[in-house]
N, C-alpha and C positions, 0 to 999 in steps of 0.2 A: 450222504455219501453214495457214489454210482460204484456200478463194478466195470470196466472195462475190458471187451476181447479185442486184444490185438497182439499183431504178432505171434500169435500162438499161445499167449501168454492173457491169463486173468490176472486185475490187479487194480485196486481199490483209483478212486477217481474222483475230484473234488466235482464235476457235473460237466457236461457240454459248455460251458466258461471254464475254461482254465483258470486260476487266479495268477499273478503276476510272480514270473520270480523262478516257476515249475518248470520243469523238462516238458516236451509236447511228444509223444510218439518216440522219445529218443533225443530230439532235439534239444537244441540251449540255446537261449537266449543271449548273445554277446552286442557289442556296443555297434558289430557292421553289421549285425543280421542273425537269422537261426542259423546253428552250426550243429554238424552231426560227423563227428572223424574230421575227414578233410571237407567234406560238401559245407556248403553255405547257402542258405536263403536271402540276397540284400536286405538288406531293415527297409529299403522302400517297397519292394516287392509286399513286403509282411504287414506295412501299415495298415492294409485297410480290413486285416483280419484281429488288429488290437487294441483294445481301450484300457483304459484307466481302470474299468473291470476286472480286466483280464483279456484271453485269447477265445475264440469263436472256436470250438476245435474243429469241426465239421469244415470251414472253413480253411483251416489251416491244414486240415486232410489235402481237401483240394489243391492245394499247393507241391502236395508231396502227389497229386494224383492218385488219390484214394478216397473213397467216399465214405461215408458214415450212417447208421439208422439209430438210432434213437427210442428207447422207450422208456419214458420219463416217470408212468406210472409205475413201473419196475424195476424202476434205477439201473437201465443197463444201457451201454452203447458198444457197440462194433464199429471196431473200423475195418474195412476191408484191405487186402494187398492193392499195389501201385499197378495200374494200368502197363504193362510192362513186356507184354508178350509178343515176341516177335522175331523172325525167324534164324537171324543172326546173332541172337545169341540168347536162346534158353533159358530160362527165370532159373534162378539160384532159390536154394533154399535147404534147410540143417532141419531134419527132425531125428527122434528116436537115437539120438548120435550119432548118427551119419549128415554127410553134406555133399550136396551133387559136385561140389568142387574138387571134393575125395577123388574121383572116377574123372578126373581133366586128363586130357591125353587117352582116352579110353573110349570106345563107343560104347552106349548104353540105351538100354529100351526098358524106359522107365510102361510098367503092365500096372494098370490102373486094376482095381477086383475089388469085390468085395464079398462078405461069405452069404447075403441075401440075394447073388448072381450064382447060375450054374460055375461059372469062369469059376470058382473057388476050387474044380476039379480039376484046373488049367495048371494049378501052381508048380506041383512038383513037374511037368512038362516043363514048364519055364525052367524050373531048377535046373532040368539033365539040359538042357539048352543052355543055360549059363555054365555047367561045368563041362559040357564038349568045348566051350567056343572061349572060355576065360582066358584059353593058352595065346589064342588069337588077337588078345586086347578088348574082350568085350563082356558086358559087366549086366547081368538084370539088375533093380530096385523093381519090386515090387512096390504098388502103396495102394494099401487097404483103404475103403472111405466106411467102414466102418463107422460108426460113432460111439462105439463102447467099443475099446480093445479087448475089450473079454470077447466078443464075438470071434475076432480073426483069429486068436491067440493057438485056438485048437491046428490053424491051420496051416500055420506059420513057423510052427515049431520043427526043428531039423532043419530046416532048408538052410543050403548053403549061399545064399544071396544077400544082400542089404535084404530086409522084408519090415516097409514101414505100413503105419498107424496114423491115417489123417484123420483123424477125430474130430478137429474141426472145417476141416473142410477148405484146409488154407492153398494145398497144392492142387488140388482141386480147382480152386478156384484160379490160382496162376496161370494151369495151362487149359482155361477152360474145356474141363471136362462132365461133359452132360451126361452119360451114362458110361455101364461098364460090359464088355469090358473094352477098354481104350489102350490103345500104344502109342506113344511118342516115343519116333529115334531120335537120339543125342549126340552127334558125331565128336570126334576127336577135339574140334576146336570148340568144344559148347556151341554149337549151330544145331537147329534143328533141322534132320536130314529125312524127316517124315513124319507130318503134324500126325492131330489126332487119329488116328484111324480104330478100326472097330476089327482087331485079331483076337483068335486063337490057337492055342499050343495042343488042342484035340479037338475031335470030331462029336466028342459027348453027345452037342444040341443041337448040332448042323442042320437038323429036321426045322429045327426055331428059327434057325440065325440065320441058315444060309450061307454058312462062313467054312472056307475050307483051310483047316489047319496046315497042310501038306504045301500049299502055294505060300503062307504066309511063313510059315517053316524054311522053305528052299529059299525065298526074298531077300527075309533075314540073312542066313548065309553065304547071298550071295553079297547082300552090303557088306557082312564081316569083314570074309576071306579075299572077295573082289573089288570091295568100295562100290561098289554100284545100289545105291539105294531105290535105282525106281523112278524118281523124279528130279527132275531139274530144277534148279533154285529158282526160276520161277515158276516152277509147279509147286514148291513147297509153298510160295507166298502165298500162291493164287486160293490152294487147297487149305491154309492156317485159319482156324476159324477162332477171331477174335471176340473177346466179349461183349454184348450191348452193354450198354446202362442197369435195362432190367435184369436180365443175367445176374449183373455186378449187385444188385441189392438182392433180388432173392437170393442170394448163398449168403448174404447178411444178415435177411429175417432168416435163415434154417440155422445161422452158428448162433441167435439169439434162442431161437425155438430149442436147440438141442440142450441150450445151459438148463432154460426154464423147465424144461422134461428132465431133467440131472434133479434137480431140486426140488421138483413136485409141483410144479405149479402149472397144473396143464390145461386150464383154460387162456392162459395169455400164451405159453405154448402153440396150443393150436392154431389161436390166432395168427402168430409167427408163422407157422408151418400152412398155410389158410394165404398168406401175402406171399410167400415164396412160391406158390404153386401158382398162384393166380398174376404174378410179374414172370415166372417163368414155366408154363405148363410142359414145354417138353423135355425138361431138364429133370430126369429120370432117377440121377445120381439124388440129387435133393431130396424129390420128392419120398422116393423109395427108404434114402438112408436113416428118415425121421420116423417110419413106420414101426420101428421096432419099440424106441423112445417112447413111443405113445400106447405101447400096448398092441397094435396093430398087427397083424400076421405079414411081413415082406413077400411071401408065398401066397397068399388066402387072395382070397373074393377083391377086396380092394385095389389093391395091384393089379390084376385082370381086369378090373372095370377102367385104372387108368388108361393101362395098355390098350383096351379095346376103343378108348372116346380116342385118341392120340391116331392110330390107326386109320380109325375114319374120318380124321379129319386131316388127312394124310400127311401127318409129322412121321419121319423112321425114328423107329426104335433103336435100331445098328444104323452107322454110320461108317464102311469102307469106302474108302480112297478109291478113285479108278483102278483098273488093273494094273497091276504087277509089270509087265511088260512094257512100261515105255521106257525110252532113252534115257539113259542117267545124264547126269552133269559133270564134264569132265574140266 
């Protein structure tokens, strides 16, 4: 028996064959095709991922546009989220009991953090930022990429916002997000009204970052209270930074690597954690958030040494948007 992550969710797995009969991901098998609610897969579309065996799942990810990794020596597979990110309309997703659908009708700036980033000192800023501007129609979600919620948990407490716990790295991975700390705006109609970008709610580390709180502060408020976010919908496309390939697997070997660090088994761990850095070396959130898992200091010597090869081989660390100042979209 395999263990499978998807979904968010662990859960026992007859193997990368499906046997005949199973749900796939949610799906069922009916006599036109896979069905999942209202959606449908045709049965000819499906053929060439089904035998008399069973189902190819890997393949039949593919179909749903999600991919899979495989480690057969450790009975595990991941499948990752649906290829799906795009700027009219926002990846949906339900963690910790909240659902971005909750906040429809509402702007929102989902604040990526995590408590191995200074940004962990940004939160309660975000909060009084969410309770000036809530009368407004405007809503933070925080979301920790933590991988142990004991981490955020200190940090997270009292605040009056959603404050979620990606532990596996699921929303993360939706709106590809490579390091922290990240903001994506949510406009009213679930549009994104400003991809990833690299803000602050203070000045803590501005010596580091670079990053002026006070610009991204006023922006904000001027999208609230004015609608004016800054950029033009096709600024928003142009500046939306989709996920490669590689990208999409290493946040596959790090949700495999993070299980096997759960469980103790940290030589095939590291290995995982070892493939994710090396399919995606600038992808900081990964690499960093497995540090802990492994014993490793998030803070310490290691870290620095990423940060300094990254550096000179001129990958950025922070990742802001053009300035503030151009034309919105009316």
């Amino acid at each position: 028996m395999f263990t499978l992550l998807a979904d968010g969710r662990e859960e026992p797995a007859a193997g990368p064959i499906v046997p005949p009969g199973e749900t796939i991901l949610g799906w069922e098998r009916k006599p036109h095709g896979w069905c999942q609610d209202d959606a449908c897969i045709p049965a000819f579309r499906a053929a060439a991922v089904e035998t008399a065996g069973g189902v190819d799942l890997a393949a039949f990810a593919r179909l749903l546009g999600r991919i899979t990794v495989v480690d057969a020596a450790e009975r595990l597979i991941a499948v990752g989220e649906p290829q799906r990110l795009e700027p009219d309309e926002a990846p949906g997703f339900t963690l910790d009991g909240f659902s971005l659908a909750q906040v429809r009708g509402r702007k929102v700036a989902l604040v990526f953090w995590a408590s191995w980033c200074g940004c962990r000192y940004d939160l309660a800023a975000w909060d009084e930022l969410h309770r000036e501007l809530e009368p407004a129609g405007f809503t933070v979600v925080s979301v920790s990429l933590d991988r142990d919620p004991a981490d955020a948990a200190p940090w997270i407490e009292g605040l009056g916002h959603p404050a979620l716990v990606d532990a596996d790295g699921s929303i993360a991975e939706l709106y590809n997000v490579v390091n922290v700390p990240t903001v994506v705006w949510v406009d009213e109609d679930g549009r994104i009204a400003r991809p990833q970008d690299s803000m602050t709610a203070t000045d803590t580390f501005r010596e580091m970052n670079g990053l002026s709180s006070e610009a991204a502060k006023s922006a904000l408020r001027r999208w609230v209270l004015d609608g004016d976010s800054g950029l033009t919908r096709q600024a928003v496309r142009e500046h939306l930074r989709l996920p490669t390939e590689e990208e999409r697997r290493a946040r596959l070997h790090a949700r495999l690597a993070a299980w096997l660090f759960r469980h103790g088994r940290m030589a095939p761990a590291r290995e995982h954690a070892r493939a994710a850095a090396e399919l995606a070396p600038h992808d900081v959130a990964v690499r960093r958030s497995l540090m802990p898992l492994g014993g490793v200091d998030p803070f310490g010597e290691e870290y620095f040494r990423m940060r300094d090869e990254l550096v000179a081989a001129g990958v950025p660390i922070y990742r802001p948007l053009p300035d503030w100042s151009q034309g919105a979209d009316v």
